[in-house]
gemmi code that builds the backbone of each chain (N, CA, C; Angstrom):
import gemmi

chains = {
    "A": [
        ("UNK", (-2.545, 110.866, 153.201), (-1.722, 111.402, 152.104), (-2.214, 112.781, 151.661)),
        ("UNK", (-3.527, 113.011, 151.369), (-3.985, 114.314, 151.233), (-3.669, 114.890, 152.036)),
        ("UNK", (-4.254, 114.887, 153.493), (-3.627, 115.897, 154.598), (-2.120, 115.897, 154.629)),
        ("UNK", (-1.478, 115.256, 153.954), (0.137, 116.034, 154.112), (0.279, 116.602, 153.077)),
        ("UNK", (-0.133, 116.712, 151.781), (-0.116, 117.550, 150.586), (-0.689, 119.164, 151.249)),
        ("UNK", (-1.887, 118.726, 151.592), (-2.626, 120.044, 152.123), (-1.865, 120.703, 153.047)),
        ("UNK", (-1.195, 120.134, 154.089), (-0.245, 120.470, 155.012), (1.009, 121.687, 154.362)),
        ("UNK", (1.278, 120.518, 153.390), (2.536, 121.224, 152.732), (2.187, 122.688, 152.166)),
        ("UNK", (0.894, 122.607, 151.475), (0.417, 123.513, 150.831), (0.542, 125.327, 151.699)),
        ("UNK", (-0.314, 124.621, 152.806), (-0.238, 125.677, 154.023), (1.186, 126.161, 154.508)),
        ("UNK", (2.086, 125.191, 154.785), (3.079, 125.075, 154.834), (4.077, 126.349, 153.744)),
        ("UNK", (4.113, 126.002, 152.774), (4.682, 127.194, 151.782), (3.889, 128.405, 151.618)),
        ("UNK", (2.936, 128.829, 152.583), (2.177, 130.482, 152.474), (2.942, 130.488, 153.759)),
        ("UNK", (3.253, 129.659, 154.757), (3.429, 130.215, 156.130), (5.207, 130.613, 156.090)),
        ("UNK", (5.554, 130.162, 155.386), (7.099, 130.201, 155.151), (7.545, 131.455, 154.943)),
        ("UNK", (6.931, 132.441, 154.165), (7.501, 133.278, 153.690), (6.971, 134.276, 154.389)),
        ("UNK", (5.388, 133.953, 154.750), (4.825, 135.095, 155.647), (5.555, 135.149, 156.986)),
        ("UNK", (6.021, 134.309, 157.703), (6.601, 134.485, 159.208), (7.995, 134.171, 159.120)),
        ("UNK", (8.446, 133.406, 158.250), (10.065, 133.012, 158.608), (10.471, 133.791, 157.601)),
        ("UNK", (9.887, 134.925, 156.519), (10.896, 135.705, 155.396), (11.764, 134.582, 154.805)),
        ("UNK", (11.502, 133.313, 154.324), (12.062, 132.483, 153.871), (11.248, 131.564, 152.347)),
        ("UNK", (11.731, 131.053, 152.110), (11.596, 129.962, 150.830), (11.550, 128.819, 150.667)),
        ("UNK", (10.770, 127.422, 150.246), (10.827, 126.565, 150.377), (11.897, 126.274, 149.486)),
        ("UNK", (12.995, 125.673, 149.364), (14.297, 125.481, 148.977), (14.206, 123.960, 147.735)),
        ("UNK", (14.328, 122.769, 148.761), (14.369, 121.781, 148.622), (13.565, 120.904, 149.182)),
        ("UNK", (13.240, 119.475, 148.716), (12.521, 118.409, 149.118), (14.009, 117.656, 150.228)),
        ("UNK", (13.467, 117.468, 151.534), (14.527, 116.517, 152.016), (14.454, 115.345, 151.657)),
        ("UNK", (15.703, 114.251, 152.146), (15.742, 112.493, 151.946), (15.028, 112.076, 152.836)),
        ("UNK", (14.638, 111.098, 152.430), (13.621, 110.407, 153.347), (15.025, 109.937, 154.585)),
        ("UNK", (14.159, 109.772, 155.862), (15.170, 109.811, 156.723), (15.630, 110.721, 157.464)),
        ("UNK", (15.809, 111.975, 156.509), (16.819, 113.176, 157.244), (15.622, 113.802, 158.388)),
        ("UNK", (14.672, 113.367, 158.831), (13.742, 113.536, 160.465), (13.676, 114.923, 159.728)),
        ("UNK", (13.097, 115.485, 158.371), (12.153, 116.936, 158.270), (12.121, 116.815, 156.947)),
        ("UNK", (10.869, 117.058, 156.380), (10.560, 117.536, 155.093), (11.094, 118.263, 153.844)),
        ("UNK", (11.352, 119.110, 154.540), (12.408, 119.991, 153.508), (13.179, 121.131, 153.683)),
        ("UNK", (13.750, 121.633, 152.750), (14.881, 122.512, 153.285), (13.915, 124.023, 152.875)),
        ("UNK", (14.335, 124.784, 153.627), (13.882, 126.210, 153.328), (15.083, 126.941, 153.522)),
        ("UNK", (15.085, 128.814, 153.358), (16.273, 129.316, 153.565), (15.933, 130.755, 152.776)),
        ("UNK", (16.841, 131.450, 152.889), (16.684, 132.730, 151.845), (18.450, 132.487, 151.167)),
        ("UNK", (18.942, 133.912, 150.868), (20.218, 133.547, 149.935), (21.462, 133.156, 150.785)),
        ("UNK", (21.505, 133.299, 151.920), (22.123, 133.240, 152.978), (22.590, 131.735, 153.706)),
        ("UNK", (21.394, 131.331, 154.424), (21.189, 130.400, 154.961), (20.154, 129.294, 154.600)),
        ("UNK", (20.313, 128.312, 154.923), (19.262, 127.074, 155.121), (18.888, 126.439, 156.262)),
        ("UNK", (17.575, 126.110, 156.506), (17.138, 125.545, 157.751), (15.824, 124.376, 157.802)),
        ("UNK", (15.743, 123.378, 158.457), (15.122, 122.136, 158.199), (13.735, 122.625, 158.332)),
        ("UNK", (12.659, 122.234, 157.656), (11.068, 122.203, 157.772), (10.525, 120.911, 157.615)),
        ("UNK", (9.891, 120.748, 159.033), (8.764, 119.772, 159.258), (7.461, 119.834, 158.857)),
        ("UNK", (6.547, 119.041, 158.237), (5.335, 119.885, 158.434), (4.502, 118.539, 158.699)),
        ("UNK", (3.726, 118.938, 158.988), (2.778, 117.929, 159.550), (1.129, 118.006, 159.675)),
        ("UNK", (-0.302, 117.281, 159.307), (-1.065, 117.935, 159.073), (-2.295, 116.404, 159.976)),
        ("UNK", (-3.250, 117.744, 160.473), (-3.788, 116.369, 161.241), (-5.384, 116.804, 160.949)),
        ("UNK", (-6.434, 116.238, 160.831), (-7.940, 116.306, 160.784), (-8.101, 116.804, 162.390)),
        ("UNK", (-8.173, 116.146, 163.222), (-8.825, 115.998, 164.517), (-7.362, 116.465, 165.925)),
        ("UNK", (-6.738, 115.918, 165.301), (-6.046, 115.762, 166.788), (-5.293, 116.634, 167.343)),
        ("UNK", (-4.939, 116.986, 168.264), (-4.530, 117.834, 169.334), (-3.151, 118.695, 168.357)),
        ("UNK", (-3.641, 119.801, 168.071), (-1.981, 120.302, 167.774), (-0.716, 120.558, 168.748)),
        ("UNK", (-1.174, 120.875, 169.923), (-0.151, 120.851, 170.881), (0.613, 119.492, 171.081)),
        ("UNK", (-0.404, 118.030, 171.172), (0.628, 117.309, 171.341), (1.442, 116.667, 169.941)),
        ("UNK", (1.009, 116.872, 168.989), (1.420, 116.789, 167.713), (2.942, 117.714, 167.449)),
        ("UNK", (2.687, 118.773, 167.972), (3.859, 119.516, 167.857), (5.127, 119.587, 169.157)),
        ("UNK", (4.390, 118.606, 170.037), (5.766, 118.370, 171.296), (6.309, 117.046, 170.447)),
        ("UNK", (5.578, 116.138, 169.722), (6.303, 115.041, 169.332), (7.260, 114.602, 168.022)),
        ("UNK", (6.830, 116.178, 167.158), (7.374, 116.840, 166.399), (8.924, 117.725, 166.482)),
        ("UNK", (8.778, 118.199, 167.825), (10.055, 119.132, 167.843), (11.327, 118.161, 168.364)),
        ("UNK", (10.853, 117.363, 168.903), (11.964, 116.004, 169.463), (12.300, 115.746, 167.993)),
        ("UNK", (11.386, 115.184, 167.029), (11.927, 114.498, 165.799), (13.140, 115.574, 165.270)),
        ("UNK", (12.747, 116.705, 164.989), (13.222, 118.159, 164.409), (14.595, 117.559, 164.973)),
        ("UNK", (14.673, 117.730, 166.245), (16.062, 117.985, 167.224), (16.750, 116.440, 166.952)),
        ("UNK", (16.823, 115.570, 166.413), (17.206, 114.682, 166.168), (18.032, 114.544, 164.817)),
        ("UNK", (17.608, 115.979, 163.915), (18.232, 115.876, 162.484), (19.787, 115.060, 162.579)),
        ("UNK", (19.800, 114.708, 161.582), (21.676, 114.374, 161.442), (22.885, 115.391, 161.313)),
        ("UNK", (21.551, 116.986, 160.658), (22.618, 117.838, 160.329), (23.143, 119.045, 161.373)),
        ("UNK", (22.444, 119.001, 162.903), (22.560, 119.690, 163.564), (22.196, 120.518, 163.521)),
        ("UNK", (21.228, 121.424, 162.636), (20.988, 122.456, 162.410), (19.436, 123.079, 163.289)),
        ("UNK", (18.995, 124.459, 163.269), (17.545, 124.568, 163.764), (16.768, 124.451, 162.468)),
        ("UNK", (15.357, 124.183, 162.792), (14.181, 124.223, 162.068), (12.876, 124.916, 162.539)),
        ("UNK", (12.355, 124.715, 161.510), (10.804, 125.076, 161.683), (9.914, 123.968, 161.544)),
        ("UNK", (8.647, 124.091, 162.864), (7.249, 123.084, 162.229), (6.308, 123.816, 162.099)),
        ("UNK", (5.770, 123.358, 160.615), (4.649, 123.600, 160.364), (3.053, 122.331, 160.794)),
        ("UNK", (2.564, 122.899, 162.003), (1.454, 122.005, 162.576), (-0.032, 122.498, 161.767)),
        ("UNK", (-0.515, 121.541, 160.958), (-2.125, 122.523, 160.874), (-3.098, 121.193, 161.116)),
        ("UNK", (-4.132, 122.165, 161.794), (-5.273, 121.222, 162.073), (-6.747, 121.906, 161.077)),
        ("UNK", (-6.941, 120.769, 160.340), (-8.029, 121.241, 159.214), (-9.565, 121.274, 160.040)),
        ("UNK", (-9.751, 120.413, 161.321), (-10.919, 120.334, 161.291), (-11.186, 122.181, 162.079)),
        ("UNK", (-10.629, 122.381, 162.676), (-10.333, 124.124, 163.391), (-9.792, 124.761, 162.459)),
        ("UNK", (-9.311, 124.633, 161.782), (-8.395, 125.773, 160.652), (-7.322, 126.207, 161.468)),
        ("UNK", (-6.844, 126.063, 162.119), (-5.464, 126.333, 163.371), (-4.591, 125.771, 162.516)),
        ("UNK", (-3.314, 126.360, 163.105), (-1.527, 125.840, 162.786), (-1.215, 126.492, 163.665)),
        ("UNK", (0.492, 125.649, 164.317), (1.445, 125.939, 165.062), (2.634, 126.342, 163.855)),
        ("UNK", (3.313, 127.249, 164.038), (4.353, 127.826, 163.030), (5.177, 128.041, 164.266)),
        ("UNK", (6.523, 127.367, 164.379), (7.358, 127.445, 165.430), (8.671, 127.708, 165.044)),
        ("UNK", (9.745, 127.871, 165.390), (10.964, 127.953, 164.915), (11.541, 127.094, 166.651)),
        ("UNK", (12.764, 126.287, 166.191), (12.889, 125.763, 167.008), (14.467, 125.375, 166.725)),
        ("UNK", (15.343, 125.138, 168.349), (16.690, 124.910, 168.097), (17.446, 123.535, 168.074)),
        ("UNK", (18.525, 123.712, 167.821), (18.685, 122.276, 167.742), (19.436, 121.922, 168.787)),
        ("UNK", (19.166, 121.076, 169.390), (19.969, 120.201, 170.569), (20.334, 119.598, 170.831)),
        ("UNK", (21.791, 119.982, 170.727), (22.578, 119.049, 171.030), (22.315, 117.803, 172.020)),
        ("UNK", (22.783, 116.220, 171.609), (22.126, 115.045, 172.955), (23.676, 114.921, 173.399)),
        ("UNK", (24.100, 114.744, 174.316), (25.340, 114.264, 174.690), (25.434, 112.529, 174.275)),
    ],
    "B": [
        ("UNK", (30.132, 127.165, 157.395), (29.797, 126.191, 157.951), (28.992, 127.028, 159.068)),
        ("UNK", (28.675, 126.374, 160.461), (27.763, 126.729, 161.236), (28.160, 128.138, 161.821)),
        ("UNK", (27.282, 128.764, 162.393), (27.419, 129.975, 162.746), (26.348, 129.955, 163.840)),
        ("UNK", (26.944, 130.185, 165.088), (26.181, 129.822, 166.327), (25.300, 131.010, 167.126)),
        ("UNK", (25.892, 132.579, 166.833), (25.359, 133.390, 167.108), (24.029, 133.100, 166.343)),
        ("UNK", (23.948, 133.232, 165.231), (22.914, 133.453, 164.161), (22.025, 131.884, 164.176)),
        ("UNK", (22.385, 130.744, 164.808), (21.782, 130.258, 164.994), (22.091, 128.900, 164.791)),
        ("UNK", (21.865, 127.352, 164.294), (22.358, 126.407, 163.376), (21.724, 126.294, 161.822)),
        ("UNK", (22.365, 126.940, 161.053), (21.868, 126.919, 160.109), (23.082, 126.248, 158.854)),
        ("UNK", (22.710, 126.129, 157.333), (23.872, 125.577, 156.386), (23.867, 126.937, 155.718)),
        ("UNK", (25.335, 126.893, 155.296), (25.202, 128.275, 154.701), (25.169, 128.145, 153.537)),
        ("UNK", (24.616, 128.845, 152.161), (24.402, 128.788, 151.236), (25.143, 130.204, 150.363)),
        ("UNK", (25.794, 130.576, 150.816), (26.000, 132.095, 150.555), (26.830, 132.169, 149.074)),
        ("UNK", (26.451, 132.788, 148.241), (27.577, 133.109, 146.973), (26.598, 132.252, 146.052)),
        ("UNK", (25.785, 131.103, 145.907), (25.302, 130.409, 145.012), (24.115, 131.789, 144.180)),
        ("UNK", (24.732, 131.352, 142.925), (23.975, 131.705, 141.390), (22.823, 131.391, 141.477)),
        ("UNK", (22.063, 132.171, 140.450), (21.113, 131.235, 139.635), (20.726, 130.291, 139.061)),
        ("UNK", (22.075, 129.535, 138.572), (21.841, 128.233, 137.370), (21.707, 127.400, 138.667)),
        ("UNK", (22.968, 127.694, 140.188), (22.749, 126.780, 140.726), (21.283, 126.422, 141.612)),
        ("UNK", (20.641, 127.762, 141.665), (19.236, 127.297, 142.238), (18.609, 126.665, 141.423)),
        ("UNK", (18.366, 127.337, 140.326), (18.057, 126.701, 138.922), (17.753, 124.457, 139.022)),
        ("UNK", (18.905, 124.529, 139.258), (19.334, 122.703, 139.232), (18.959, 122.062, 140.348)),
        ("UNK", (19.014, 122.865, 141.599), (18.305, 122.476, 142.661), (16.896, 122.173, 142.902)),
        ("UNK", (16.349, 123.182, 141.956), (15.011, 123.449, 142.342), (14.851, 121.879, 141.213)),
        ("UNK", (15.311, 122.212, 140.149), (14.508, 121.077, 139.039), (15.096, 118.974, 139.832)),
        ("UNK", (15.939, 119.214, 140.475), (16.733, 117.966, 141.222), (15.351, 117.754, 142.398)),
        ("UNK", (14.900, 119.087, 142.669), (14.150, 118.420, 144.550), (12.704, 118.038, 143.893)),
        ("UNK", (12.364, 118.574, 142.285), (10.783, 117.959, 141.764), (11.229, 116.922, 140.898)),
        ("UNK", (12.654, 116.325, 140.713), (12.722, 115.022, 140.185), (12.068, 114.273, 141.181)),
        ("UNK", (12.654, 114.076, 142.423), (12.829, 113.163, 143.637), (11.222, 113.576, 144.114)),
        ("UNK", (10.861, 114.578, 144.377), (9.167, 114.235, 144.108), (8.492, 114.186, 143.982)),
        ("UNK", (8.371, 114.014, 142.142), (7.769, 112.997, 141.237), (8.162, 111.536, 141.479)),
        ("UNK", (9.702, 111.337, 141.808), (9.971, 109.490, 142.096), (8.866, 109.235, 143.009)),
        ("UNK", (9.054, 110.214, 143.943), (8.395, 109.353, 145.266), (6.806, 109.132, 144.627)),
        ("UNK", (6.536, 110.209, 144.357), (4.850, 109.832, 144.099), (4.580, 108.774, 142.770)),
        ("UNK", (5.482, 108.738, 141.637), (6.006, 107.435, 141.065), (5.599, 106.258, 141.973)),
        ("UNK", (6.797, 106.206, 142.470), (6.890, 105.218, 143.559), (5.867, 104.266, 144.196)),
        ("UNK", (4.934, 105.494, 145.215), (3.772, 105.490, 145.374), (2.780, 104.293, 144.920)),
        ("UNK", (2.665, 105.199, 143.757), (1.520, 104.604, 142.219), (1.997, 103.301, 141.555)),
        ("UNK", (3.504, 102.570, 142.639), (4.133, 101.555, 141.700), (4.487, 101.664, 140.818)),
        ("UNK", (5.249, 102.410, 139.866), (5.786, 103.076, 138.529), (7.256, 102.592, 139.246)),
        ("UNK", (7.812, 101.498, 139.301), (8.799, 101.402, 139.742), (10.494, 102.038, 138.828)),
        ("UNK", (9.918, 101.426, 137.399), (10.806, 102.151, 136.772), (11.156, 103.252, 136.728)),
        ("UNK", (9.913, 104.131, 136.199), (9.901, 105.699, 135.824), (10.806, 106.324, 137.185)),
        ("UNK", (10.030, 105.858, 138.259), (10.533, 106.497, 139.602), (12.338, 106.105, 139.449)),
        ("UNK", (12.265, 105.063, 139.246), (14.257, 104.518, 139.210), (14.684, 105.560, 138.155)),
        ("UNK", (13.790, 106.065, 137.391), (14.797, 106.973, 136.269), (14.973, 108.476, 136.602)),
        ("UNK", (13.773, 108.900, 137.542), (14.382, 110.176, 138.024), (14.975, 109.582, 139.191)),
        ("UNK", (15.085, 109.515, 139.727), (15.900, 109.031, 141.350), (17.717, 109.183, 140.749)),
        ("UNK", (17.719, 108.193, 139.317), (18.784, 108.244, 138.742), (19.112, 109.918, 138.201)),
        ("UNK", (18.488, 109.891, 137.890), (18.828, 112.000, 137.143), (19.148, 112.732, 138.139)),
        ("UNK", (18.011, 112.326, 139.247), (18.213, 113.534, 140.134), (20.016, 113.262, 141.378)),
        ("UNK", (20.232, 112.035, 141.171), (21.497, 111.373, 141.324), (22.832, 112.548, 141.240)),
        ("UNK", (22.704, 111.935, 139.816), (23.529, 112.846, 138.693), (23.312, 114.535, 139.014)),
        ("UNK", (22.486, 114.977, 138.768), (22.425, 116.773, 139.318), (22.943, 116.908, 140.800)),
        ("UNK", (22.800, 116.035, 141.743), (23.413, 115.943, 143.524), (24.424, 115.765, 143.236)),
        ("UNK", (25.580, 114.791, 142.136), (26.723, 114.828, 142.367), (27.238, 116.229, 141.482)),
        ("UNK", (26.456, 116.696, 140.706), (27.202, 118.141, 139.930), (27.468, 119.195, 140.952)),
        ("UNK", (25.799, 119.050, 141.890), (25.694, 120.309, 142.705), (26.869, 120.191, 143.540)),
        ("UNK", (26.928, 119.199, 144.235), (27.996, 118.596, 145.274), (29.597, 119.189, 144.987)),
        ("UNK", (29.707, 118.735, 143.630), (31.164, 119.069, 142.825), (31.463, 121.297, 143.299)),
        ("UNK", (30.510, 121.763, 142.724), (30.196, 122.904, 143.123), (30.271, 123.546, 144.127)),
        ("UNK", (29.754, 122.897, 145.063), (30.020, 123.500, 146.300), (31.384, 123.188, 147.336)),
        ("UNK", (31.912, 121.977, 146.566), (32.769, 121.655, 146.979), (34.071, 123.266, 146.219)),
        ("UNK", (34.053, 123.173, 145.154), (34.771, 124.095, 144.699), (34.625, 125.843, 145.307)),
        ("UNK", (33.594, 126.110, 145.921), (33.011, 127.234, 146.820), (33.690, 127.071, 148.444)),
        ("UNK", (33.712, 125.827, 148.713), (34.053, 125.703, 150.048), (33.349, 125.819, 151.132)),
        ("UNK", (31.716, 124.956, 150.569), (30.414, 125.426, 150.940), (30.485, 123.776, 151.671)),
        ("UNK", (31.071, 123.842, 152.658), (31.210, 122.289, 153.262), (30.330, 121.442, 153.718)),
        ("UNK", (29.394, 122.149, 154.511), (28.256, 121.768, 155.177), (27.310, 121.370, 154.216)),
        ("UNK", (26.694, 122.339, 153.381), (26.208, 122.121, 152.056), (26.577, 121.052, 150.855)),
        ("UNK", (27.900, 121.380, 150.946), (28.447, 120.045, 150.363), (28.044, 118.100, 150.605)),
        ("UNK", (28.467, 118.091, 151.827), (27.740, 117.435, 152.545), (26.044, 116.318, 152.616)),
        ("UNK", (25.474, 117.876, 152.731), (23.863, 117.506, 152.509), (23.628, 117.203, 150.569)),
        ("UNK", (24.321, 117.699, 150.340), (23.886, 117.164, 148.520), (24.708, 116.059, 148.385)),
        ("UNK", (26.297, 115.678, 148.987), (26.569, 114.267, 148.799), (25.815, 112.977, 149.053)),
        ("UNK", (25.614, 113.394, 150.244), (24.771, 112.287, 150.880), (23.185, 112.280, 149.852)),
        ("UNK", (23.078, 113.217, 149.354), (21.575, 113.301, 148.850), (21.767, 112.138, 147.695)),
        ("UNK", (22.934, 112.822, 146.589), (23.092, 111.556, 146.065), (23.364, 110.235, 145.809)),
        ("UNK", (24.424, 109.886, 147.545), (24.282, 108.284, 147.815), (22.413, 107.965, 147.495)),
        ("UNK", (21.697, 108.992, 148.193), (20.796, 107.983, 148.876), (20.092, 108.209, 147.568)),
        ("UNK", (19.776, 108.810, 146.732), (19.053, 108.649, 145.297), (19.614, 107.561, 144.279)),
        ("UNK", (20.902, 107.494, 144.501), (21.607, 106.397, 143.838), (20.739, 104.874, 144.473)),
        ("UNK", (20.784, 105.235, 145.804), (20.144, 103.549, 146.174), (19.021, 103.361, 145.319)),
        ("UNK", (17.985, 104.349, 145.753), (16.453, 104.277, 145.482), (16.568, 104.124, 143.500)),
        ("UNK", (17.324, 104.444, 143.240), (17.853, 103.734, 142.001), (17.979, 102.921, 141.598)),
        ("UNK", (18.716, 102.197, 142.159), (19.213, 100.131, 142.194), (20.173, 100.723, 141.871)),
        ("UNK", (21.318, 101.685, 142.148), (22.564, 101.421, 141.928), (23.065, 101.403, 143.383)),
        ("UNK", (22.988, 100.254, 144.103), (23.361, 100.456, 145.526), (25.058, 100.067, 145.466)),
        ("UNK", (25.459, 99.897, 144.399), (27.138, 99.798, 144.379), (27.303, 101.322, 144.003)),
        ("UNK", (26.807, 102.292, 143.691), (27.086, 103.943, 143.477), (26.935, 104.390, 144.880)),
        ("UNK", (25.799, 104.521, 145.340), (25.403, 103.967, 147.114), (26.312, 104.213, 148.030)),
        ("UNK", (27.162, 102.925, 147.937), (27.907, 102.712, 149.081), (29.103, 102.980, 148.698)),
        ("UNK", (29.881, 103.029, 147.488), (31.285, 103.897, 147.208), (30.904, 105.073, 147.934)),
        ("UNK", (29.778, 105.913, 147.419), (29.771, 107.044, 147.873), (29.724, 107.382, 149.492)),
        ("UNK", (28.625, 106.834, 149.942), (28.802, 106.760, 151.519), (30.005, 106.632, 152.315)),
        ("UNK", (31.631, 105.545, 151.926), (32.210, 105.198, 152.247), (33.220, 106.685, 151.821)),
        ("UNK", (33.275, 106.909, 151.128), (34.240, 108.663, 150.246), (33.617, 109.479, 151.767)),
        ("UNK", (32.470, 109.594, 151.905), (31.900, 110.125, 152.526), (32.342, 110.849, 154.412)),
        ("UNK", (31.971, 109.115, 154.470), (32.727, 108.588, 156.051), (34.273, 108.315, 155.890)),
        ("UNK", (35.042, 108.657, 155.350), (36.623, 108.742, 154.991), (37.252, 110.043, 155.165)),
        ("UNK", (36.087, 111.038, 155.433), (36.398, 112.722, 155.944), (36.305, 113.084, 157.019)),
        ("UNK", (37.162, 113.425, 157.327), (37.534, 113.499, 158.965), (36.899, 115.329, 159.212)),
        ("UNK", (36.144, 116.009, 158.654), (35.446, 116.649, 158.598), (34.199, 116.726, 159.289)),
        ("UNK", (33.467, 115.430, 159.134), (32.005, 115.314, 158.926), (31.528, 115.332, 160.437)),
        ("UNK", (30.597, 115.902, 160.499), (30.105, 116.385, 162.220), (29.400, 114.229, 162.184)),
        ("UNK", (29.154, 114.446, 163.669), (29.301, 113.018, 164.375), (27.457, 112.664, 163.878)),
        ("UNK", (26.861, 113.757, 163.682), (25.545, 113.238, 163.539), (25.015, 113.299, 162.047)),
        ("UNK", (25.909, 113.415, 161.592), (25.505, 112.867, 160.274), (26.455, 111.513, 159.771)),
        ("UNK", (27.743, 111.548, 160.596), (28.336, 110.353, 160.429), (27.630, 108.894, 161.023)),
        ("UNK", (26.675, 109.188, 161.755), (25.791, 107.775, 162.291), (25.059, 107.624, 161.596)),
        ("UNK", (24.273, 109.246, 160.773), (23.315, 108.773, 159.653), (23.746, 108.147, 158.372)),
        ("UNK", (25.172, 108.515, 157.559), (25.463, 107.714, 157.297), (25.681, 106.171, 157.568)),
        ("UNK", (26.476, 106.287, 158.365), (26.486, 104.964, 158.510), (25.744, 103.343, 159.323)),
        ("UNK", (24.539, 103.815, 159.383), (23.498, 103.512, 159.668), (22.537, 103.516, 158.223)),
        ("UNK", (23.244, 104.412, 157.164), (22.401, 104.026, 155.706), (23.277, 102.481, 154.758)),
        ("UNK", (24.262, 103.162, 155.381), (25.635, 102.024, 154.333), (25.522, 100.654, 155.008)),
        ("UNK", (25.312, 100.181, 156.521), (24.651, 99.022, 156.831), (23.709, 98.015, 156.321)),
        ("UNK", (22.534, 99.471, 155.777), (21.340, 98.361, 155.452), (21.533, 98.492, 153.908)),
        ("UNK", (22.254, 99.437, 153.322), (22.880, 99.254, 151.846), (23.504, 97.818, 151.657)),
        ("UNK", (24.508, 97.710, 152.504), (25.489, 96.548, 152.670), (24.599, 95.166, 152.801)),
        ("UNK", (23.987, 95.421, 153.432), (22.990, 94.346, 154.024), (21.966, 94.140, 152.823)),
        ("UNK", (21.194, 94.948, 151.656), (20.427, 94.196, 150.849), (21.693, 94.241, 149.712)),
        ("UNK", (22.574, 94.671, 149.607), (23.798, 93.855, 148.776), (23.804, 92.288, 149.036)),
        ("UNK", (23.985, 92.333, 150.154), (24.802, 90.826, 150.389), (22.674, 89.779, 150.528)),
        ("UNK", (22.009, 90.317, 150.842), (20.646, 89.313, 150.352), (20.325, 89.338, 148.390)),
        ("UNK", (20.931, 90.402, 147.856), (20.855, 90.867, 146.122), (21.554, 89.447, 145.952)),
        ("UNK", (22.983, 89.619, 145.825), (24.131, 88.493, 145.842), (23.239, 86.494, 145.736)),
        ("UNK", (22.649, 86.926, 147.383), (22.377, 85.254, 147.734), (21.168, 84.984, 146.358)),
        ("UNK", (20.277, 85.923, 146.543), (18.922, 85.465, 145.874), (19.549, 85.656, 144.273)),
        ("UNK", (20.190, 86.144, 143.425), (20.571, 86.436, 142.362), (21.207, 84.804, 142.063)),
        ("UNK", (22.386, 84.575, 143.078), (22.941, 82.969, 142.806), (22.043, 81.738, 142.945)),
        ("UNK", (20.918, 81.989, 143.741), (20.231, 80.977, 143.567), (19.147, 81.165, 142.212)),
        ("UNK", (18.932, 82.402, 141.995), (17.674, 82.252, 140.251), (18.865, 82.118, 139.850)),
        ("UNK", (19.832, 82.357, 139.380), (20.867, 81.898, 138.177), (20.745, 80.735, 138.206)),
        ("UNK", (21.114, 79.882, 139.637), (20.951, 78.458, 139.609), (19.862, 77.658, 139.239)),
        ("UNK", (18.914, 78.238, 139.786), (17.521, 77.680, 139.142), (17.580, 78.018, 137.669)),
        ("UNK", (17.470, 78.799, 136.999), (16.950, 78.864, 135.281), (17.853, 77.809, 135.024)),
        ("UNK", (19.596, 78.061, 134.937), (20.357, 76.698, 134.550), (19.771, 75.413, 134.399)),
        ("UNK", (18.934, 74.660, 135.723), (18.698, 73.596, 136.323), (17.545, 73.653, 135.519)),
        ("UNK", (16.766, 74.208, 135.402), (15.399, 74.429, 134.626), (15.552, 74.375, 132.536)),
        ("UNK", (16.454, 75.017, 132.372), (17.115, 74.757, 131.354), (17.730, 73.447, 130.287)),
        ("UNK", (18.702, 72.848, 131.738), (19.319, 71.498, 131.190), (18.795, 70.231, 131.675)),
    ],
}
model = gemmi.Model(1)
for chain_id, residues in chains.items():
    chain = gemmi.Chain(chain_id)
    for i, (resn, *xyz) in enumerate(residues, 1):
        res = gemmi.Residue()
        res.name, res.seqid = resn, gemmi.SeqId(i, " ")
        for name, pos in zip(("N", "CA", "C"), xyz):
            atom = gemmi.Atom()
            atom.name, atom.element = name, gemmi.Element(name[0])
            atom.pos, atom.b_iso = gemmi.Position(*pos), 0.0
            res.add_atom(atom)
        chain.add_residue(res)
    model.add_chain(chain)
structure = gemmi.Structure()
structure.add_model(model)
structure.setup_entities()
């Protein structure tokens, strides 16, 4: 629970520094991403996710499947950070369509 | 609605201040519920879940009047599903059903709906059984 607070935390400095965006809204539980971000324009889904130890690469391949699964069709961003390295993945990512 | 050059995104375009304003104070109702929630504060959490309800169907009304569809959309559904986490799962599922009655609604949010209104439907009809049997019991306990 801490590491996803802390996550989040990181999460809203990385938002504005790389995506020129805003944390918006809290999503519904369910909607497969955290929350909404956006500037005055647009809105777009944010994941974030926060791990002590474990691999950010595979954390963030199992992450972008969830992303691409939204209900609302839209692209997003994940925010990956690993506390025990001080690393994050900051990705922007599309949405894909499943037939 | 979507705009494919530019990417998949919801469009938000033309919204005010008051309306960020209500947004912003609606997304730290919902979580405070959750962390409520959490801590077992079952009530407190049912009373913003309920507020923040009420501000999703204003925002909703709003954007509907903008013609902000997509957007529209994501705040309807926001307030079915705050209505549940409420105990008003009869607000819930009217709404879900208004919802899925728009021949509008892209296909992947129509499964997420209705894949919410199932298991809505479904602790309705276990509410119902277990409610008729404590009624029956206190009676029996009673006389």
């Amino acid at each position: 629970m801490v590491t996803e607070w802390a996550a989040s935390g990181i999460a809203c400095v990385l938002v504005p520094l790389y995506a020129r965006m805003r944390v918006l809204q809290v999503a519904q539980a369910g909607d497969s991403f955290d929350y909404w971000i956006g500037d005055n324009e647009r809105e777009y889904a944010l994941e974030v996710s926060g791990t002590i130890r474990e691999s950010l690469e595979g954390r963030h391949t199992a992450k972008v499947r969830q992303l691409q699964k939204n209900p609302y069709g839209i692209d997003g961003y994940l925010a990956i950070i690993r506390f025990a390295t001080k690393e994050a993945i900051f990705s922007f990512n599309r949405y894909e369509e499943t037939a | 609605m979507m705009d494919r050059q530019k990417g998949q995104a919801i469009s938000r375009k033309g919204l005010d201040s008051a309306f960020v304003e209500e947004e912003t104070r609606k997304s730290n109702l919902i979580l405070e519920a959750n962390l409520l929630k959490e801590r077992g504060h079952r009530q407190e959490a049912a009373d913003r879940f309920a507020e923040a309800a009420q501000i999703e169907e204003r925002l909703s009304e709003r954007l509907a009047e903008k013609g902000l569809v997509d957007k529209y959309f994501v705040h309807r559904f926001s307030a079915a599903s705050c209505w549940a986490q409420a105990g008003n799962i009869y607000q819930a599922i009217v709404m879900c059903e208004e919802l899925l009655a728009r021949s509008d609604l892209s296909e992947g949010l129509r499964q997420r709906i209705q894949g919410h209104l199932q298991i809505l439907r479904a602790r309705r009809e276990q509410w119902f059984v277990s409610l008729v049997s404590d009624v029956t019991a206190e009676v029996m306990l009673e006389s």
